[in-house]
C-alpha positions in Angstrom: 2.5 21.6 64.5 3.7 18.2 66.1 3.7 16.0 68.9 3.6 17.3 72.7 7.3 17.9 73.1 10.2 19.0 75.3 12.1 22.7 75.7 15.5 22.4 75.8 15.0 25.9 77.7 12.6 25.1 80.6 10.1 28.0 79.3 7.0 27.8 77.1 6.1 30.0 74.4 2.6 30.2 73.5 0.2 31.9 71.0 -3.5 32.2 71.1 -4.4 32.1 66.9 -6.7 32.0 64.3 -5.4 29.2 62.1 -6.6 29.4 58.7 -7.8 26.1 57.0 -6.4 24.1 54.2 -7.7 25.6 51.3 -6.3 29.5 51.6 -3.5 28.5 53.0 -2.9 26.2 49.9 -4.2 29.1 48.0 -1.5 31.6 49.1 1.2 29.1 48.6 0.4 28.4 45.2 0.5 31.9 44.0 4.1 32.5 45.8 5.4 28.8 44.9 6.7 30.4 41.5 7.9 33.2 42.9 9.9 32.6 45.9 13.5 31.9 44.3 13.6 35.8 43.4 13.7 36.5 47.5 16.7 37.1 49.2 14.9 36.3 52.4 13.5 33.6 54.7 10.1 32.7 54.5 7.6 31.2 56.6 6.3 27.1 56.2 3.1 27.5 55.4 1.8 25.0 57.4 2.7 27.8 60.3 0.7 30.6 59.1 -1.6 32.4 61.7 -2.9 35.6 62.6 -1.7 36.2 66.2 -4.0 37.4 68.5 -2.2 36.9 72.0 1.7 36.0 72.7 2.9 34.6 75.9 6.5 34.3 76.1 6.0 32.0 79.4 3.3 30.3 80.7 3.8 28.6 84.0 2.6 25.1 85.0 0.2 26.7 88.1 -1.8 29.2 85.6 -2.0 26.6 82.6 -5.3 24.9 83.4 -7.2 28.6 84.6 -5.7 30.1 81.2 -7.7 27.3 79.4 -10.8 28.0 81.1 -10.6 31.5 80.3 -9.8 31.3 77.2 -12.9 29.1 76.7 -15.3 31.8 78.2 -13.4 34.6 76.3 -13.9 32.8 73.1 -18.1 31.5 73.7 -18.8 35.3 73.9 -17.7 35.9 70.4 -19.4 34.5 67.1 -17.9 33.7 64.0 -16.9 35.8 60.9 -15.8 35.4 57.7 -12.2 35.9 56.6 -10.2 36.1 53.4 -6.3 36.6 53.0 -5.7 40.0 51.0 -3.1 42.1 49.8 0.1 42.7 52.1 2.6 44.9 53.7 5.9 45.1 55.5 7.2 46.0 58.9 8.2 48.6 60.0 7.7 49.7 56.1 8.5 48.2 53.0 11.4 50.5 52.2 13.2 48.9 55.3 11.6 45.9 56.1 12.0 43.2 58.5 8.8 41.1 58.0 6.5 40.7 55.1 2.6 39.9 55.8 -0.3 39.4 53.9 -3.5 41.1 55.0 -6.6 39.4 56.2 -9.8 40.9 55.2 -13.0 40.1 57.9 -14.9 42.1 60.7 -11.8 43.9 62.0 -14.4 44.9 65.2 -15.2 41.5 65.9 -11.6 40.1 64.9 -10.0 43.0 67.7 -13.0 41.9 70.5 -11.4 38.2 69.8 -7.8 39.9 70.6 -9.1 41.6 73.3 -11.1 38.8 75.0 -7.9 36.3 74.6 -5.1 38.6 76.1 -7.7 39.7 79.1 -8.2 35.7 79.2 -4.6 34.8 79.4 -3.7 38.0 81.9 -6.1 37.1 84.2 -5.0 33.4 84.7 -1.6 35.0 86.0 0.1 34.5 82.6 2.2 37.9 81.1 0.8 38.5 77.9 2.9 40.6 75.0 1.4 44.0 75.1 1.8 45.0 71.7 -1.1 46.4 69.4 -3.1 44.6 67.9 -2.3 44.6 64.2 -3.8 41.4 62.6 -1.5 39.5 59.7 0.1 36.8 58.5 3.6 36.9 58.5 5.0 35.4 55.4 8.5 36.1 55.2 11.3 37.4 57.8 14.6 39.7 56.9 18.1 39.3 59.1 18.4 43.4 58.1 16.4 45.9 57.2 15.3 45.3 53.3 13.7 47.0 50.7 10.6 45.1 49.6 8.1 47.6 47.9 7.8 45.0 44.7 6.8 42.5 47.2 4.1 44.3 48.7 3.1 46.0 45.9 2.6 41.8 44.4 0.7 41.1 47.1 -1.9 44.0 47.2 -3.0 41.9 44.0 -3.6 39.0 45.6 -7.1 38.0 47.4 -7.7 34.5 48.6 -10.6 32.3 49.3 -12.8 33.2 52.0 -13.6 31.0 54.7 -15.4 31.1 58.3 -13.4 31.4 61.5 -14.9 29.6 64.4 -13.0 29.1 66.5 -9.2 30.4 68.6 -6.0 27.7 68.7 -3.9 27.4 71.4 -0.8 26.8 70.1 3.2 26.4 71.9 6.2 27.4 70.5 9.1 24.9 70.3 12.5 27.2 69.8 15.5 25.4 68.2 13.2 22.2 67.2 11.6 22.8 63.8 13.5 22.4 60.2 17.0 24.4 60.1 16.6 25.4 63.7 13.7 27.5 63.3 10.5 27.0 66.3 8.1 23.6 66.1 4.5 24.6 66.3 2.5 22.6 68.3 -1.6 22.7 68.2 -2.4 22.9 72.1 -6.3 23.3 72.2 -8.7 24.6 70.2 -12.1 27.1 71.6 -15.1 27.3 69.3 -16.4 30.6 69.1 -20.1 31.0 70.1 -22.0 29.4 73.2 -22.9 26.8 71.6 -19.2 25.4 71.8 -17.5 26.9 74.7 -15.1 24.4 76.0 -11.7 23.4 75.5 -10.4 20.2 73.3 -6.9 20.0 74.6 -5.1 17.0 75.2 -5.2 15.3 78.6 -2.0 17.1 80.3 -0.3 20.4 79.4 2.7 19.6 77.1 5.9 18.8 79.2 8.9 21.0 79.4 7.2 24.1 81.0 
């Protein structure tokens, strides 16, 4: 996640997310540091690990400041919960994978409301929201072809990280093309706290620029 930035393409990818913190995220990479060279695939920077709770491949300039305010109010009638990342799988299945996730272990009610209350947020501000089920992960690695990656999964379902509390959604844009060997730049847009107690916005003054 950088700077506010331009896209080359004139359209604005966005995310609604629950980032985890420092410490599982550290965690996670330590126990996969040693074994990474043995893939044959391409994995994720850790720094852009995120459970994905709402996708918007465009967001135009006219609905950007009503999405924020929604997504404020979506995210003050939730509360927080604590998480953990666990285990893992592949999709669409580990004998012909195209991504490989770890799990997340929390109050998968509460963590599907949050999903829920985001993508109703984000449709109702006028913005087209990707329509896909909700299946809460974090993607860790990503396959040009199908791949079999039962060993992977199967190292993973050992694995349980630190638990911590999430409190709160990020708003987060999706640079295509500008990030390290042409993969996407992640940019931290806003943040929502989860509760009434925090229910507004902290994004920067203006919407980043190339939308």
């Amino acid at each position: 996640m950088g700077n506010v930035g331009h896209l080359k393409t004139g359209r604005m990818r966005m995310f609604v997310a629950v980032v985890p913190p420092d410490r599982p995220v550290e965690h996670l990479d330590e126990f996969l540091a040693p074994r990474r060279e043995a893939a044959s695939f391409r994995w994720s920077p850790p720094e852009q690990w995120h459970v994905t709770l709402a996708f918007m491949d465009h967001v135009p300039d006219r609905a950007y400041d009503g999405m924020l305010d929604r997504l404020a109010a979506a995210a003050a009638k939730r509360h927080p919960v604590e998480a953990r990342i666990t285990g893992g799988g592949a999709f669409p299945d580990p004998a012909g994978a195209r991504v490989l996730f770890a799990g997340l272990s929390t109050d998968a009610e509460e963590l599907t409301r949050m999903a829920t209350g985001a993508r109703n947020a984000v449709s109702t501000a006028g913005v087209e929201v990707d329509g896909q089920r909700f299946r809460p992960h974090v993607t860790l690695g990503r396959m040009n072809r199908p791949m079999e990656l039962t060993s992977w999964v199967r190292l993973l379902d050992a694995y349980e990280g630190p638990a911590w509390s999430i409190d709160e959604l990020a708003l987060v844009a999706s640079h295509l093309g500008e990030g390290p060997r042409g993969r996407a730049r992640h940019e931290l847009v806003g943040t929502f706290s989860l509760g009434p107690a925090g229910s507004g916005p902290a994004p920067p003054a203006a919407p980043p620029r190339g939308r």
